[in-house]
C-alpha positions in Angstrom: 141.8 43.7 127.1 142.4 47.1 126.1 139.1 47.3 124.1 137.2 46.3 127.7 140.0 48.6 129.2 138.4 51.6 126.6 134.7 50.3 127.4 135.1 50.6 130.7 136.5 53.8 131.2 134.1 55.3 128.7 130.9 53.5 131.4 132.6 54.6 134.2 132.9 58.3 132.8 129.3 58.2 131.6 128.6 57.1 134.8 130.5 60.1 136.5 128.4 62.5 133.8 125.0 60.8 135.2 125.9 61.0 138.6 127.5 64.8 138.4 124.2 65.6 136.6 122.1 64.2 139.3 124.3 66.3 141.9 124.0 69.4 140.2 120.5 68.8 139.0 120.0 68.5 143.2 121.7 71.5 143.9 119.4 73.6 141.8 116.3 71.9 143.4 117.1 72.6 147.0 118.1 75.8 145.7 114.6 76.6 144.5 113.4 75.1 147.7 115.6 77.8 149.4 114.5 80.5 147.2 111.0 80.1 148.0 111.1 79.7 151.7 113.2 82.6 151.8 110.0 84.3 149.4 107.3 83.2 152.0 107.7 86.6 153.7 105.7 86.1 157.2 103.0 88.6 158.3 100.8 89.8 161.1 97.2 91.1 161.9 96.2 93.6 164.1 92.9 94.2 165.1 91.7 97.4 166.0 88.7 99.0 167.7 86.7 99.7 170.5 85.9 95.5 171.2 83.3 96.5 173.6 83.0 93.7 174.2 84.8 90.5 172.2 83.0 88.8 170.3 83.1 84.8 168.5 82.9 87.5 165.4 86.3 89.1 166.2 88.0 85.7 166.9 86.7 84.3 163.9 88.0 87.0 161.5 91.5 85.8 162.5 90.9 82.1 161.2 89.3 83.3 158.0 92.1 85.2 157.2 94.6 83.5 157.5 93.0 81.0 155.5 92.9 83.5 152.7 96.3 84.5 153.2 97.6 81.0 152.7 95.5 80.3 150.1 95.7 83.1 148.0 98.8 84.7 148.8 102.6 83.2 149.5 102.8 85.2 152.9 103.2 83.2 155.8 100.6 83.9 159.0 102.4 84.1 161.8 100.9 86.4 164.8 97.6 88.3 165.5 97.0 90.7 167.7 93.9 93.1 169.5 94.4 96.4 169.9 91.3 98.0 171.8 90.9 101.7 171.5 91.8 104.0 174.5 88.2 105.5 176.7 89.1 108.7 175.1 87.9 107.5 172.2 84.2 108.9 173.4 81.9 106.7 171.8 78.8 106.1 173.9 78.4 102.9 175.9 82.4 102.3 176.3 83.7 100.4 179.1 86.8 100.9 180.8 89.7 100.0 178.9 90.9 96.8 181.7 87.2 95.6 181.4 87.9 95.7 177.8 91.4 94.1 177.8 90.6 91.5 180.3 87.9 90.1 178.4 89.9 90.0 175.9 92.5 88.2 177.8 90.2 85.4 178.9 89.2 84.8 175.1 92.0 84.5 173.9 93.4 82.1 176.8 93.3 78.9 174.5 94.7 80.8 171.4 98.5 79.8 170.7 98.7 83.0 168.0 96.6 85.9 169.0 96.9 87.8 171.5 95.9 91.3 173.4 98.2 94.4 172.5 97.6 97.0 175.3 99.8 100.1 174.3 97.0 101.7 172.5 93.9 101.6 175.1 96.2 102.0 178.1 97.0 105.7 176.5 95.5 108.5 178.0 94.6 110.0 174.6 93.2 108.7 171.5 95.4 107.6 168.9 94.9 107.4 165.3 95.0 103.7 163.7 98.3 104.2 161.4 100.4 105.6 164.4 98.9 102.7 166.3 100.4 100.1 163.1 103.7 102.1 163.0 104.4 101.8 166.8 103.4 98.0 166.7 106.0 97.6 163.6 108.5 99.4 165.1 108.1 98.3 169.6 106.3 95.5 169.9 108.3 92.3 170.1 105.8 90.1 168.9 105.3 92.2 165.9 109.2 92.1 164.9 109.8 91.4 161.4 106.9 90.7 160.2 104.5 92.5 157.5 101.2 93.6 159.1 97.8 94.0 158.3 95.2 96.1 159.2 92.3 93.6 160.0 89.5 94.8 160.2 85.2 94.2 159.3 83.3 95.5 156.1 81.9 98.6 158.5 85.1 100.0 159.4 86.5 100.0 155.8 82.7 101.7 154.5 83.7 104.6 157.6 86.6 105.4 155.2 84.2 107.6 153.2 82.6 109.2 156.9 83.6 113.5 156.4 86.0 114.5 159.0 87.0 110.5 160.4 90.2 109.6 158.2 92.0 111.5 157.3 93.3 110.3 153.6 96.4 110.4 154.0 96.3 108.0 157.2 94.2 105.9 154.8 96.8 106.2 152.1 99.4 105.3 154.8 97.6 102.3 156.0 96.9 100.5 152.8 100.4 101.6 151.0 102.8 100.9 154.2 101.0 98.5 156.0 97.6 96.4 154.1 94.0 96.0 154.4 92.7 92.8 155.0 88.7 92.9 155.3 86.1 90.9 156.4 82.4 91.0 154.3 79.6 91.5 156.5 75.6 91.5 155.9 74.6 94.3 155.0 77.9 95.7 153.6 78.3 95.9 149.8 82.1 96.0 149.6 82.5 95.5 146.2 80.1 98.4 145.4 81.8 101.1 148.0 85.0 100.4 146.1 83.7 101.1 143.0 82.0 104.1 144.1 85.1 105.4 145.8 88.4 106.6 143.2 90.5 106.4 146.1 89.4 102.8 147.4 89.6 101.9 143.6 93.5 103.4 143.5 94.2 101.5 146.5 92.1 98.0 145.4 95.6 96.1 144.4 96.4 96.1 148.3 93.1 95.1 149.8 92.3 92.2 150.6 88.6 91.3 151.2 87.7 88.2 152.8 84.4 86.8 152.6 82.2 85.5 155.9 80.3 82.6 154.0 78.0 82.4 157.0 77.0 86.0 156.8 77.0 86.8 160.5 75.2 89.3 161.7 76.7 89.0 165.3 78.4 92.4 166.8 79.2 93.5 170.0 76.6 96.1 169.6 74.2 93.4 169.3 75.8 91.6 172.4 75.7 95.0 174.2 71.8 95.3 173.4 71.0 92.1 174.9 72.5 92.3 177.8 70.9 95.3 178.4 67.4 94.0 177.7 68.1 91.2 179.6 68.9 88.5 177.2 71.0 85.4 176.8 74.3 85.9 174.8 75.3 82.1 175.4 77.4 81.1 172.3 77.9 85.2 171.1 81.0 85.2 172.9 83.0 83.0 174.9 81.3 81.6 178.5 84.6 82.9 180.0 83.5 86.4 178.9 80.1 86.1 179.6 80.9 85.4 183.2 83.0 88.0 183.4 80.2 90.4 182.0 78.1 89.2 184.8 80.3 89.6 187.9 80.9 92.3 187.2 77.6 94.3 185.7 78.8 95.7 182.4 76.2 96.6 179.9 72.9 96.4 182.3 72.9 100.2 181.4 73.3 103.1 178.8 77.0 104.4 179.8 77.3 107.7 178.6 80.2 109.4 177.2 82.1 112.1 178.6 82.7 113.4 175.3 79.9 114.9 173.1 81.8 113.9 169.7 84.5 110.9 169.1 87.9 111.5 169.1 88.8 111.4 165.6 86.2 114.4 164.6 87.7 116.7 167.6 91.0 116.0 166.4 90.8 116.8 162.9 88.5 120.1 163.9 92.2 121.1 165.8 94.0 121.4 162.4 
């Protein structure tokens, strides 16, 4: 009896060991579990640009991005967001800023996670992309807590190198506080403007480039132009926007600006 009396107490203390293990063993894996959600840092998007007018192009970039993100990085997409420029940007053939906005509004009707900022194209004067990102960060609700991105096409990151259009230390700003997330396009050799460019090569561990495996060629210049001569843009841009192109006659002419040079240029001659 005492020898069972030993044996058991010795099982049911190996038992305890196992079971002990198994609790602690548990522990550490919800830990971990714990640990990386708490990693999984969620980020935004913002889009910025004249979007004169929106395109499937502009929508599109969202979906391809956040399918890099999640695939190539831990971050966590959580909200996107439009930010067309304000009319004193002065490029030629601009539309008003509510044309602008509200077909931007009506594409994005059926989106549950990207949607129209205003602040910047309902300013009077232009405003330079990184103050754009830091008011975002800082006043828009949306945008609370979360990392953003600059998103953004192959073009605008190749303007980088445009004299007298960035300044480099917004560039520096934008890439360092914020990130670069950007699209290829045809026509666009991203991979060679980096190398050519010390800068773009210093700040290469914070961009992200994204690659368009259809190789698009659609832009809202091209939309623009074919209004204008008269031609369909069915399937360019949602029907939604088309209709609203029509009722209301945008693009059947040349606009001209009311400023001879864009924004950025008459800004940077100041200083």
């Amino acid at each position: 009896m005492k020898i069972c009396g030993i044996f058991n107490f010795c099982s049911n203390k190996l038992l305890f060991r196992k079971l002990t293990g198994t609790v602690t063993f548990a522990k550490k894996s919800m830990t971990h579990q714990n640990n990386e959600a708490m990693s999984q840092q969620e980020v935004g998007f913002i889009l910025c640009g004249a979007i004169n007018p929106v395109t499937h192009m502009h929508l599109r970039m969202f979906d391809l991005a956040r399918d890099y993100i999640h695939k190539n990085t831990n971050f966590k997409v959580k909200f996107g967001g439009i930010s067309p420029t304000a009319d004193s940007y002065g490029k030629p053939e601009l539309v008003n800023a509510k044309h602008r906005q509200n077909m931007i509004k009506l594409a994005l009707e059926e989106n549950p996670w990207v949607s129209l900022l205003d602040w910047e194209s309902n300013l009077n004067e232009w405003t330079p992309t990184e103050k754009v990102l830091t008011h975002y960060k800082w006043n828009e609700p949306k945008c609370k807590g979360l990392k953003l991105f600059l998103l953004c096409g192959a073009d605008l990151m190749q303007s980088f190198c445009t004299p007298g259009l960035w300044k480099e230390s917004d560039i520096r700003k934008i890439v360092n506080n914020f990130g670069l997330v950007v699209m290829t396009r045809a026509s666009y050799d991203l991979h060679e403007f980096i190398k050519s460019s010390p800068l773009m090569q210093e700040l290469r561990p914070k961009i992200h480039i994204v690659e368009e495996w259809t190789e698009s060629k659609l832009s809202s210049t091209r939309i623009r132009k074919a209004v204008l001569e008269g031609r369909s843009i069915k399937y360019l841009t949602p029907d939604v926007v088309i209709e609203y192109i029509n009722e209301h006659g945008l693009y059947k002419k040349v606009e001209q600006s009311s400023f001879n040079v864009l924004a950025p240029f008459r800004n940077n001659n100041k200083e």
